[in-house]
C-alpha positions as CSV (number, residue, x, y, z in Angstrom):
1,X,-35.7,18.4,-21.6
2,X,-32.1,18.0,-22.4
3,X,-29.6,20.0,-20.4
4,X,-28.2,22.1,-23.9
5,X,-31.6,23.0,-24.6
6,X,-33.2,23.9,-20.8
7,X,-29.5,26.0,-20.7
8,X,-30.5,27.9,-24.1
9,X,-33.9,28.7,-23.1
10,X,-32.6,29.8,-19.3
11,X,-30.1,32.6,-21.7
12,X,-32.6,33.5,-23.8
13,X,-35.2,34.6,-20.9
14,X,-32.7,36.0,-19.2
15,X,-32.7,33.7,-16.0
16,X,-29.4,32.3,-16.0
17,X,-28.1,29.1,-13.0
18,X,-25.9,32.0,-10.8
19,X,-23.0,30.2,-9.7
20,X,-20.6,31.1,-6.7
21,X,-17.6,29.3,-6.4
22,X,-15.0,28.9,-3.3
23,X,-11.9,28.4,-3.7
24,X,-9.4,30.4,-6.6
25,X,-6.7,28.3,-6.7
26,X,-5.8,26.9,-10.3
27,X,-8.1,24.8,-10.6
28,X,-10.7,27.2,-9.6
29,X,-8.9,29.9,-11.8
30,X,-9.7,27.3,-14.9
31,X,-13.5,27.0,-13.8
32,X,-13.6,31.1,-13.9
33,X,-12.0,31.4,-17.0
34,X,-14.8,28.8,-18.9
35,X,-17.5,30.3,-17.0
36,X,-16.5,34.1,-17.4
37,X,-16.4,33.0,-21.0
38,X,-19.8,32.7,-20.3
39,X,-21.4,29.6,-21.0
40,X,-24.8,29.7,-21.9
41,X,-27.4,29.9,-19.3
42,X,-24.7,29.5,-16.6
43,X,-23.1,32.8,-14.5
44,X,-20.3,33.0,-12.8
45,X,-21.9,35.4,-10.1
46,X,-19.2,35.4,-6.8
47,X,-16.2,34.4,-5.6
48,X,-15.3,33.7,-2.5
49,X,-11.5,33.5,-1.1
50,X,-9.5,34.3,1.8
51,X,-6.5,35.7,-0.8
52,X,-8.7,37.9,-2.3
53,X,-6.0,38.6,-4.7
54,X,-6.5,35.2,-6.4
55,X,-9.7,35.7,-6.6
56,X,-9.1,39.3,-8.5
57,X,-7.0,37.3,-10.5
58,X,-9.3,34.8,-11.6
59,X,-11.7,37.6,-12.6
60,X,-9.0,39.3,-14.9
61,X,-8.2,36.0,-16.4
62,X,-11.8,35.6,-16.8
63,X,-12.1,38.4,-19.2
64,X,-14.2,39.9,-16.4
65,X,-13.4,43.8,-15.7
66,X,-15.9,44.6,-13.2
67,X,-16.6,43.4,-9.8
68,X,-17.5,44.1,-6.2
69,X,-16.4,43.9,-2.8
70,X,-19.1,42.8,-0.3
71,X,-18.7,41.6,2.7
72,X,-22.7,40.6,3.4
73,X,-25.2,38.6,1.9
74,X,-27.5,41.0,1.5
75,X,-24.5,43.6,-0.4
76,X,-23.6,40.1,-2.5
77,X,-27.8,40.0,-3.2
78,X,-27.7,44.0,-4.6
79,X,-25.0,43.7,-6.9
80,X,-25.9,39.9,-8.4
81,X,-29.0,41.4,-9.0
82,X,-27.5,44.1,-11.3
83,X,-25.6,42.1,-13.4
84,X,-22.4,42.2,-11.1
85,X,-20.1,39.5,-10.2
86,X,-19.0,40.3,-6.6
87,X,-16.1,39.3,-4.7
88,X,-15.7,38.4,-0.8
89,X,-12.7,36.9,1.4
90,X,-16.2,35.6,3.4
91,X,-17.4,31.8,2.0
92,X,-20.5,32.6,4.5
93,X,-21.5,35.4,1.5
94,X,-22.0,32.9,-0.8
95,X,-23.6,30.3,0.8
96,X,-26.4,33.1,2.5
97,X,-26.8,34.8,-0.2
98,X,-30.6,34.6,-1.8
99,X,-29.1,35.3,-5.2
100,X,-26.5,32.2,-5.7
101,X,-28.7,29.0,-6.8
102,X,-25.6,26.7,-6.9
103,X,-22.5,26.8,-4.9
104,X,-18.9,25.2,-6.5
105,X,-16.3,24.0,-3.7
106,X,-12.9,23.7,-5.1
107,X,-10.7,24.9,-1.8
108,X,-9.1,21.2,-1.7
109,X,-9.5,21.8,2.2
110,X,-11.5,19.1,4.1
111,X,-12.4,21.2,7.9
112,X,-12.9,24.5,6.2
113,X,-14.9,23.0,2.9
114,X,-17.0,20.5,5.1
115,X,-18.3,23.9,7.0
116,X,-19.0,25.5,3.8
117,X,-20.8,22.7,2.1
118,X,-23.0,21.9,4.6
119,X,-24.3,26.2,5.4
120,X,-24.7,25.8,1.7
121,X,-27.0,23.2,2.7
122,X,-28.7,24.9,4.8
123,X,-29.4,27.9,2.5
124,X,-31.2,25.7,0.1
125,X,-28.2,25.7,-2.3
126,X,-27.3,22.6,-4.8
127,X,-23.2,22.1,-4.4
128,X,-20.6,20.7,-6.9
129,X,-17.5,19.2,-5.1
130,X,-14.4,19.7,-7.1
131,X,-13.2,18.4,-3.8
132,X,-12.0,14.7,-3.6
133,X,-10.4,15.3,-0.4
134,X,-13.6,15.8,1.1
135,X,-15.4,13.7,-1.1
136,X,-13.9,10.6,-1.1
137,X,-13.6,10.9,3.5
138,X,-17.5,11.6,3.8
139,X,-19.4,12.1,0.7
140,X,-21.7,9.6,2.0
141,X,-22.9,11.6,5.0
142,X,-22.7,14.8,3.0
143,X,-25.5,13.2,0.7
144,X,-27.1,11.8,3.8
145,X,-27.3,15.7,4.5
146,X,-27.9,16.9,1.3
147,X,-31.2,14.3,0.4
148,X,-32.6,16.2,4.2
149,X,-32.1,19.8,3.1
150,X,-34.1,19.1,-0.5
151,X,-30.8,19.7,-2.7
152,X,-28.0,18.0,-5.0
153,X,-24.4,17.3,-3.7
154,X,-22.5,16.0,-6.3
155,X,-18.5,15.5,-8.0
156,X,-18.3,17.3,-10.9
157,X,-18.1,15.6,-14.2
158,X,-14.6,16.2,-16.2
159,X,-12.9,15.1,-13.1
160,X,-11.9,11.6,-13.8
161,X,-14.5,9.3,-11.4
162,X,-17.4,12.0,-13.2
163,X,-16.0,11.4,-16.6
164,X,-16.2,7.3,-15.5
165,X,-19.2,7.8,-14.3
166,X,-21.1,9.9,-17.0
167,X,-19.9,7.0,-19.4
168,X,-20.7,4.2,-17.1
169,X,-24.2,5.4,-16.8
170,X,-25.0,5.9,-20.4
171,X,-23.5,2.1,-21.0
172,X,-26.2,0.9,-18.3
173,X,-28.9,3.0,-20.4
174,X,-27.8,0.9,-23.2
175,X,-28.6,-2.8,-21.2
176,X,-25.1,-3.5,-20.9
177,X,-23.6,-4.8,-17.8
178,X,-20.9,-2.9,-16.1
179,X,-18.6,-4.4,-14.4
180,X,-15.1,-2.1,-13.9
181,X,-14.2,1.4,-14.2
182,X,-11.4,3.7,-13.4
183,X,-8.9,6.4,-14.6
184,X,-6.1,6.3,-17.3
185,X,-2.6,7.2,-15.2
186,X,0.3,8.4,-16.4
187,X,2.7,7.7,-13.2
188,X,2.6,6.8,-9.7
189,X,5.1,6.7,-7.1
190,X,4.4,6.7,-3.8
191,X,7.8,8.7,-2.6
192,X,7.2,12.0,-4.3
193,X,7.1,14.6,-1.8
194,X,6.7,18.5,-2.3
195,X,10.4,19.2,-2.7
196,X,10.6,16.5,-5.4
197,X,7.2,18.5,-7.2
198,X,8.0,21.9,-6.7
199,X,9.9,23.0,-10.1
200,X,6.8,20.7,-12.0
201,X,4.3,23.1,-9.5
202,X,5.7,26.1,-10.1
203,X,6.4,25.4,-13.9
204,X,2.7,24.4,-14.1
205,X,1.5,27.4,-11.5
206,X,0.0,24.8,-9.0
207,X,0.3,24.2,-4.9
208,X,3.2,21.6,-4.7
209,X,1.8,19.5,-1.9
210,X,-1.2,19.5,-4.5
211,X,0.8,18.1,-7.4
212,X,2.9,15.6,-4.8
213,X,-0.6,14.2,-4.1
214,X,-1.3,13.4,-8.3
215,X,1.8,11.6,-8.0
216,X,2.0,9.7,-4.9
217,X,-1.5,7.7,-5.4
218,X,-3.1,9.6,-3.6
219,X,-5.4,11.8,-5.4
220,X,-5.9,8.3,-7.6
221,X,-6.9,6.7,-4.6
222,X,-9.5,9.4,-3.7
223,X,-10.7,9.8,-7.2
224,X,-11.5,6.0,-6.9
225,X,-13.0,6.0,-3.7
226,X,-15.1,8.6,-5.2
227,X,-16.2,6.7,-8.0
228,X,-16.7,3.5,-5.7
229,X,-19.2,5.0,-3.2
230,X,-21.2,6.2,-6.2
231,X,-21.3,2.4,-8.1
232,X,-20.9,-0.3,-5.5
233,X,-18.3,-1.6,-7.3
234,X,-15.0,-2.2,-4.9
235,X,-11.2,-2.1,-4.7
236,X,-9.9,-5.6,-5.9
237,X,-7.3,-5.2,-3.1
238,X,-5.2,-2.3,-1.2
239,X,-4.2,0.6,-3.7
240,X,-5.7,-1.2,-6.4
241,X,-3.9,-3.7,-9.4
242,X,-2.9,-0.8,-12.0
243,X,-1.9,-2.6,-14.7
244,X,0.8,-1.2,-17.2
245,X,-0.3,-1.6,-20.9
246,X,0.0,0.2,-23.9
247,X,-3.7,1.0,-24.9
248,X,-6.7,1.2,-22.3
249,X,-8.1,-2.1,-24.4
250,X,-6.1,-4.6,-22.8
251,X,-7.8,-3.7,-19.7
252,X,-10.1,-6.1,-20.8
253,X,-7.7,-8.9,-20.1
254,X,-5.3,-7.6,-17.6
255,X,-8.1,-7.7,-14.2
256,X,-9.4,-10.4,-12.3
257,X,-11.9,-11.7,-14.1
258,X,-13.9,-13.8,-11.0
259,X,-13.4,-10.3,-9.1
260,X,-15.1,-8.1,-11.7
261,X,-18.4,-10.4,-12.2
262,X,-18.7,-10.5,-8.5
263,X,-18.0,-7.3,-6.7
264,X,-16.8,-4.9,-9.5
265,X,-13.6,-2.9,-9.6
266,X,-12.5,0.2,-9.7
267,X,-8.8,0.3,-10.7
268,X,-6.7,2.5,-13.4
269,X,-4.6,1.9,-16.0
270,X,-1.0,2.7,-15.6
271,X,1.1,4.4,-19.2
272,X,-2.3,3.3,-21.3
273,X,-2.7,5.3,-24.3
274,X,-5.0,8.3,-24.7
275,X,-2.9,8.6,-21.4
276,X,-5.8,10.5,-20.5
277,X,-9.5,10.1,-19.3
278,X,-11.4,7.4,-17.9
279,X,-12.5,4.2,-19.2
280,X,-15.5,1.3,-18.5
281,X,-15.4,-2.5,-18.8
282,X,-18.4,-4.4,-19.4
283,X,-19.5,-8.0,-19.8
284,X,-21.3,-9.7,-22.2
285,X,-22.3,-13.7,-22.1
286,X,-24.6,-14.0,-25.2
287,X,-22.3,-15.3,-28.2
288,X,-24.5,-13.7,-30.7
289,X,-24.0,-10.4,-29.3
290,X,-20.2,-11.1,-29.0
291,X,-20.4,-11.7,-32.6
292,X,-21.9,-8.5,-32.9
293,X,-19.4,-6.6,-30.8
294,X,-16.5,-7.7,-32.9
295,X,-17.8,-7.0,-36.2
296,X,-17.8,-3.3,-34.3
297,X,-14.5,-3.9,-33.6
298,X,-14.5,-4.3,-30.0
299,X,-12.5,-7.4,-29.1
300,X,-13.6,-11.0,-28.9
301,X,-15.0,-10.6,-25.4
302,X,-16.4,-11.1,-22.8
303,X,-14.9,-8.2,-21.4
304,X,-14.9,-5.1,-23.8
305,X,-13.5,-2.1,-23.0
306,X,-15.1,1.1,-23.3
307,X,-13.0,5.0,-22.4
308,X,-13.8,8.9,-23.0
309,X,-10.1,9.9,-24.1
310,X,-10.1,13.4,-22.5
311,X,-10.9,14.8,-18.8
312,X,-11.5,18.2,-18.8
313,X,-12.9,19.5,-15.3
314,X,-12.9,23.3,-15.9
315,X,-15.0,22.7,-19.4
316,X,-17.4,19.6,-18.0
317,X,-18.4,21.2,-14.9
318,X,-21.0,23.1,-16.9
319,X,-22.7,20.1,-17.9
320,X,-22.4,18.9,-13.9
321,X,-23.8,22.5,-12.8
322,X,-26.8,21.8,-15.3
323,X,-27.6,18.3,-14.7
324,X,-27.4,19.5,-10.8
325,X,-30.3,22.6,-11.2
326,X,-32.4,21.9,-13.8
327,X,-33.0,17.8,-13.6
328,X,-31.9,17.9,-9.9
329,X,-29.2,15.3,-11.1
330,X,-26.1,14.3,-9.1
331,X,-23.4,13.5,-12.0
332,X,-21.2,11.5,-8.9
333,X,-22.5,10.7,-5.4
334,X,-22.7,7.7,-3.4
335,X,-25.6,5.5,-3.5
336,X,-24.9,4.5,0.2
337,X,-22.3,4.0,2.8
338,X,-18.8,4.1,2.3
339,X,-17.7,1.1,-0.1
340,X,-13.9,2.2,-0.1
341,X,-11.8,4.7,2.2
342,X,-8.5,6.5,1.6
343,X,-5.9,4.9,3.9
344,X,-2.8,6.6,5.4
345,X,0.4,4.8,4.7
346,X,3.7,5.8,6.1
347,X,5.7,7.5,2.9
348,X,9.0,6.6,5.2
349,X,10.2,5.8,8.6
350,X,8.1,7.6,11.3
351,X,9.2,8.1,14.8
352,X,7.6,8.8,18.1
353,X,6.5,12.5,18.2
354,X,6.3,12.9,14.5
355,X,3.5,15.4,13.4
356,X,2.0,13.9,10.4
357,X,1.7,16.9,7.1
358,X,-1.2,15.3,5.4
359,X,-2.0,15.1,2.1
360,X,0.4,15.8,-0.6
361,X,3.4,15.9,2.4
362,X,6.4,14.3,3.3
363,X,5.1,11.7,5.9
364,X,2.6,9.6,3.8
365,X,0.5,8.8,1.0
366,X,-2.7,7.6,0.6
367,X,-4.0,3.8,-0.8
368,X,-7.4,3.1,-1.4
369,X,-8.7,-0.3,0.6
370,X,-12.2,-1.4,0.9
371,X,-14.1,-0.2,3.8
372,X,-14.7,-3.3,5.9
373,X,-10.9,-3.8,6.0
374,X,-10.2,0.0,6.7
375,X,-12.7,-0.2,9.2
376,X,-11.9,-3.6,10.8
377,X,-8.2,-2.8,11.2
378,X,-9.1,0.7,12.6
379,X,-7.0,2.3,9.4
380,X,-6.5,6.2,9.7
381,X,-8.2,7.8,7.1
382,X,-5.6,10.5,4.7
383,X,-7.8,13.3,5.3
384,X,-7.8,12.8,9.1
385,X,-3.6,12.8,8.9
386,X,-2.5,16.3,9.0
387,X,-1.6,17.0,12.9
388,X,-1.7,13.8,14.0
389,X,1.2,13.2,16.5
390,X,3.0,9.6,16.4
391,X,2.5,7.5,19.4
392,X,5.2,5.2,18.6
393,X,7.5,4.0,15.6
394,X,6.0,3.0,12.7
395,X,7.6,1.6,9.1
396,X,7.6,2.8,5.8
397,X,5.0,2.1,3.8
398,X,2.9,0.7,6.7
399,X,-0.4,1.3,7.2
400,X,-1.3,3.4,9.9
401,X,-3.9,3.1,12.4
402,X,-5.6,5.3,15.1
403,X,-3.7,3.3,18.0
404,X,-0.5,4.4,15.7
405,X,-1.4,8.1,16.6
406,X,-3.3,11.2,18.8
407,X,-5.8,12.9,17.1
408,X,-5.6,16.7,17.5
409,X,-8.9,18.1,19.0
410,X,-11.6,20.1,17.1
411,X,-11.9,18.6,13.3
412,X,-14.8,19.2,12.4
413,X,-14.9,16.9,9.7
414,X,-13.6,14.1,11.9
415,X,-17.2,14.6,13.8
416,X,-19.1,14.1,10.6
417,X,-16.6,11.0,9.8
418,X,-17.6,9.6,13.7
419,X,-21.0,10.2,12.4
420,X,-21.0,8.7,9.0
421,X,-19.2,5.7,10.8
422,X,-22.5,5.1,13.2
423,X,-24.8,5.4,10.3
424,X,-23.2,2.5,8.4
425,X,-21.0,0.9,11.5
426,X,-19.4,-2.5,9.3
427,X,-16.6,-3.6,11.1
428,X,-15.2,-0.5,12.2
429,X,-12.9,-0.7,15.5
430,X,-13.7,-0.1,18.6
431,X,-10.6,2.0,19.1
432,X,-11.6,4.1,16.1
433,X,-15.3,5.1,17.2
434,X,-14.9,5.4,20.8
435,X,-11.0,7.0,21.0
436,X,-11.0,10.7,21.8
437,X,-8.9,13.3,20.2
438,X,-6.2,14.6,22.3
439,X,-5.5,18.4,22.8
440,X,-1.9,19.1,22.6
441,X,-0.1,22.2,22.1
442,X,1.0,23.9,18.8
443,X,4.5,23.8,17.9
């Protein structure tokens, strides 16, 4: 049964997907406003932040009047039950709570989501991740995780590498061969920090550090990732080619041909027109079928470029959210191991004793690189940067490495990283498996 019509039927009996989100930031403020709207056979039934303000706010914008405060499971179970949304500064509410079926993670965090996710897990709860901060660092063992517990971890669709990805698997359906895919871009510069962002933020009600990282690559370079761990497909070479053009069709001819018929690429187009969305390139050998394609108007071949011209992540999620509960359908997860990692590249200058400020900050960006390089060179992941100390100098717009830095002590996350780096070992250093994190003390 198709997703519209399973949704329909789950309205019309009454027996709506109840749907408890973490995280109210804007992003999460946009999902509440489409789901409070509400969309059929989908409720929006908790939220869960540590500002509980925002999340009173995303309510209101919601259209929703009526809420309440619990701060159990079993006080979140009571009111879902009646027909009330409830509220909690508690993400453990949520994920306990017998009357959520699907939990959405859109904090942006990596230590605190990765926690989250995984008690979801545990509860027998399906998760979206409208997280590519945690996603693209260790989706792989989070699916690992997920597969064990009997449930669905998945990136949302409307978010660029799930709008790819929805397309890219409907052009496989078709017996075409896909052989790139990435996101339309509008700008990147590597040396945007949050000072340089904050009017755009704050004109746009948004984090700063979370708009620096749109425009320093870095986002684009976990977005990719992303979309790489859930094809195969890889990075043609460190932060990818990018190509300027006018329209998304001259991707066809702008990347390496001999790269895409043999590993696949992920890449984006840079100032293409829609200036929006996501796009896939396939192949096709047979000339009468490339006589066919440009009677359709598709180009002369034999690459032809195909692209959704819109993302929209607060609206798509509902088809993500009902792919996820009723077909038990992942619209983005990896297939494997890590094929591509998120690298952290000095944004300028670093001395000795620096503390690194992570993503969106002032001390680096992120680059997407192909795992076995990452690994082999014992590159520090972007979502393992924030607190790292410098050990010694490094240059702008070098890649850093764990012998580069000290690791603060107690990441969670960075245990599940150790751990997804065991399961599928490559080339990964010695230094970066068997270093240990150093406690130091807080400034």
């Amino acid at each position: 049964m198709i997703v519209d019509t399973a949704l329909q039927e789950r309205e019309a009996a009454g027996h709506p997907i109840r749907v408890g989100m973490v995280g109210a930031g804007a992003t999460g403020r946009a999902i509440a406003l489409q789901l409070g709207t509400p969309v059929p056979g989908i409720r929006l039934a908790g939220i869960a932040n540590r500002t509980p303000g925002h999340a009173e706010r995303a309510f209101r914008e919601a259209g929703i009047t009526n809420w309440a405060r619990v701060a159990s499971a079993r006080e979140a179970e009571v009111a879902i039950v009646r027909g009330l949304p409830v509220l909690t500064d508690d993400p453990s509410v949520l994920t306990t709570c017998d009357a959520i079926d699907l939990l959405v993670e859109v904090t942006g965090s990596v230590d605190p989501a990765a926690k989250v996710v995984l008690k979801a897990f545990d509860h027998g709860k399906h998760v979206v991740l409208v997280n590519a901060e945690l996603d693209s660092l260790i989706g792989p063992i989070l699916k690992v995780k997920a597969d064990q517990a009997g449930v669905v971890v998945t990136h949302t669709d409307g978010d660029e590498p799930g709008v790819a990805m929805t397309l890219l698997r409907y052009l496989r359906s078709l017996g075409l061969r896909t052989v790139a895919a990435g996101n339309l871009k509008g700008m990147v510069d590597y040396y945007r920090n949050p000072e340089t962002q904050r009017s755009f933020a704050e004109k746009n009600d948004q984090d700063a550090r979370k708009v620096t990282s749109f425009a320093d690559s870095t986002k684009l370079s976990m977005e990719a990732t992303v979309l790489a761990n859930a094809t195969g497909i890889h990075a043609g070479r460190r932060g990818m080619y990018g190509p300027a053009c006018k329209d998304v069709r001259e991707m066809a001819h702008l990347l390496p041909a001999d790269q895409m018929l043999s590993t696949g690429l992920v890449d984006y187009a840079l100032g293409a027109a829609p200036y929006t969305g996501a796009f896939v390139i396939v192949h096709e050998h047979s000339p009468l079928k490339k006589v066919q394609l440009a009677y359709y108007k598709l180009g002369d071949g034999p690459f032809y470029v195909f692209y959704t011209p819109f993302h929209l992540p607060h609206i798509q999620i509902a088809s993500t959210i009902g792919r996820a509960v009723i077909h038990r359908d992942a619209t983005v997860a990896p297939i494997a191991g890590p094929i591509c990692e998120v690298v952290t590249v000095a944004k300028r200058d670093l001395k000795a004793g620096d503390r690194l400020d992570g993503i969106g900050g002032f001390c680096a960006y992120g680059l997407i690189d192909n795992s076995a390089v990452a690994r082999a060179t014992g590159a520090l992941p972007i979502a393992l940067s924030e607190g790292c100390v410098m050990r010694r100098d490094v240059l702008k717009d070098q890649v850093l490495s764990f012998e580069d830095v000290i690791v603060p002590t107690g990441s969670f996350t960075e245990t599940l990283w150790r751990e997804q780096c065991v399961r599928w070992p490559g080339k990964l250093s010695e230094l970066a498996l068997q270093s240990q994190p150093v406690t130091f003390a807080k400034s």
